[in-house]
N, C-alpha and C positions, 0 to 999 in steps of 0.2 A: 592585878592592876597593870594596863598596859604601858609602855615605857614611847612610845609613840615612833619608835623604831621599822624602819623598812628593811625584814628580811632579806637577808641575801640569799641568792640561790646560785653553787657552789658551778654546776652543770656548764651557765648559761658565761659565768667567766673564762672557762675555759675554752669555748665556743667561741667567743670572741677572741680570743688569743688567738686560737688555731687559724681563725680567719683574716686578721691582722698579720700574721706570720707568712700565710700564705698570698698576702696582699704585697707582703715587703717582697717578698722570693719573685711573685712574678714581675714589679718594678724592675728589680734588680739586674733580670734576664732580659728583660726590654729594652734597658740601659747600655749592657753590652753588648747586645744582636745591633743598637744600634750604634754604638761607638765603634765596632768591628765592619762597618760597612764601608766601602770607600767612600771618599769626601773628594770629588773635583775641582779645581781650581782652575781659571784660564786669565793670562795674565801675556803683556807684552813682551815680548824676549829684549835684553835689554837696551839693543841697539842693532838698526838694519846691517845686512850683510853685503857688503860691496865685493866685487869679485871684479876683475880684468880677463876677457873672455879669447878665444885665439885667433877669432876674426877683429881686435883690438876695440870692440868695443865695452864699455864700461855696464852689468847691470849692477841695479840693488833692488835684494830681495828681503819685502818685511816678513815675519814670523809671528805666532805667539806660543808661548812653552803651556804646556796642559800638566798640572799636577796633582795626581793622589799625594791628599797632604798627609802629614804624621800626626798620630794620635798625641794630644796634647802632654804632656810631663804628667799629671799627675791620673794619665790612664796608661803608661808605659808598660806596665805590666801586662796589658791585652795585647794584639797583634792584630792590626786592619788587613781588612783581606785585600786583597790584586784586584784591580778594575780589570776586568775580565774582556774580553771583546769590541773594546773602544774604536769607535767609528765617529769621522766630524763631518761635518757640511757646513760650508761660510755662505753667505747669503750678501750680496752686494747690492745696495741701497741709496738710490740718488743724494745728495744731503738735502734739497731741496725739495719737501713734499713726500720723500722715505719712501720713492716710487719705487720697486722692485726695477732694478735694473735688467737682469735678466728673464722676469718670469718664473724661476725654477733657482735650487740653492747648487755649489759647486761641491761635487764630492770632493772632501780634504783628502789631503797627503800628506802622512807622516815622512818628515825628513830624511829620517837614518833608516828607511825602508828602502832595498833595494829598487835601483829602477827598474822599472815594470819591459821586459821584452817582447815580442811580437811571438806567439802562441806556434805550433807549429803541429797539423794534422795532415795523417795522408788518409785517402779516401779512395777504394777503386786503384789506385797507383797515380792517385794523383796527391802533389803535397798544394796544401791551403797555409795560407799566414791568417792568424787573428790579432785582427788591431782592435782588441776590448779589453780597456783596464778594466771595466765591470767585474772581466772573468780571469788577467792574469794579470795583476795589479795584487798588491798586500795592502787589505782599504782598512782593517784592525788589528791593532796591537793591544797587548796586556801591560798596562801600569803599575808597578808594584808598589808598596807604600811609601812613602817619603820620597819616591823617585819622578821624573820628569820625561815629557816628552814634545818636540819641539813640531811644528804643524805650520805649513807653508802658506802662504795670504797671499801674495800678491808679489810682481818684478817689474820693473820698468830699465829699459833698455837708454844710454847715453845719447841712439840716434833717432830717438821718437817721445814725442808728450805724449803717447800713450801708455798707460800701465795696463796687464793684464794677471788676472785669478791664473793661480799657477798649482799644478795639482799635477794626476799622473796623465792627462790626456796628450799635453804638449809632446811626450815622447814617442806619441804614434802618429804626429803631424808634423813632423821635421822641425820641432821643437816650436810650434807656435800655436800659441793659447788660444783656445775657440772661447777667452775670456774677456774681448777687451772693455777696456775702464778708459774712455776718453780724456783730456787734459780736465780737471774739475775735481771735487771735493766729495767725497761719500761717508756713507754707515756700513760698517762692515758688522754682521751676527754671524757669530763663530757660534756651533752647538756641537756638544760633543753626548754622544750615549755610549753608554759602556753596559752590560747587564744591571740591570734595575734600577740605572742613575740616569741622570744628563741633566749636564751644567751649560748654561749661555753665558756670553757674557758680546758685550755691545760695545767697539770701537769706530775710531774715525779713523778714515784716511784721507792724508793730504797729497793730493797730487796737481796739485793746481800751481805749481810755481817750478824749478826747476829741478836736480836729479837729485843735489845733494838736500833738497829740501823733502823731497818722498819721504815718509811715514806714517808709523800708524800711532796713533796717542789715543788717551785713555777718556773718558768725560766726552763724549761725544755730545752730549745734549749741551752744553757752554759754552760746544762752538757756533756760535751765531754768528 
């Protein structure tokens, strides 16, 4: 007499196990290939840089700090790797209609990167100077975890309403920016790549009122 029972077959649990198991293990490795990957950050530095220059004029220059952030507390145990090769480009944006201002984005400048010197080749017995930060310029740095790195925006000078993108070209023009920013208001897009990442992020600059009033703030789209 049959008891209305559905045989088990012993084979087919196992099989699911094994495939279950191997379902959790490859999760698992997906989770820390992806935790271990760097994470960017780009964030306002926390207040402009005012300097007194030794022709007695007054600049300030705004900033914003780029960070490989730290793996949260309760992944401590893994180790985030190094943003590897990080290069930025800021892109300068009318505020009115987010016209490209220049056409083209400005290659960034890491701050605490040496300044860029004028190249020096002899040819024939002749010597040449290169004025190309393209080719002797430091345009990428390595971020390491939890660590920061500070990226130049923009200067404006005490004896001009203009503000200009300040990068390493300035120092092969007798220090003046092939970048300027009329008296007015903009969109500033910072983009930063590093090996297999890149982080935006979208600020405003104020330059439309006077030197100690220059900056860059955060919420761009609220300023109306």
């Amino acid at each position: 007499m049959s008891c209305g029972c559905v045989p088990t077959v012993p084979w087919l649990s196992n099989v699911l196990s094994v495939i279950a198991g191997a379902l959790i293990s490859i999760a698992i490795v997906i989770l820390v290939e992806t935790l271990r990957q760097p994470k960017l950050s780009i964030r306002i530095e926390s207040g402009p840089e005012d300097i007194s220059l030794r022709d007695g004029r007054k600049a300030r220059w705004v900033h914003v700090i780029v960070t490989n952030e730290s793996l949260p507390r309760w992944a401590m145990w893994l180790k985030r790797d190094s943003a590897t090769l990080c290069r930025a480009t800021v892109q300068f944006m009318y505020f009115d209609g987010r016209q490209d201002v220049f056409g083209r984005s400005m290659v960034g400048r890491w701050s605490n990167t040496p300044q860029p010197i004028q190249a020096t080749i002899v040819m024939e017995g002749k010597t040449f100077k290169i004025n190309d930060p393209q080719r002797t310029a430091q345009l990428s740095i390595d971020i390491p975890p939890g660590e920061s790195e500070r990226l130049d925006v923009a200067v404006r000078y005490s004896d001009n309403d203009d503000a200009y993108g300040w990068n390493n070209e300035p120092y092969f023009n007798h220090w003046e920016s092939p970048w300027p920013l009329p008296k007015g208001r903009y969109f500033v897009l910072v983009t930063v790549r590093s090996s297999g990442q890149k982080a935006m992020a979208e600020f405003y600059l104020d330059n439309n009122q006077g030197l100690k009033e220059f900056r860059l703030e955060n919420s761009p789209a609220a300023k109306k």
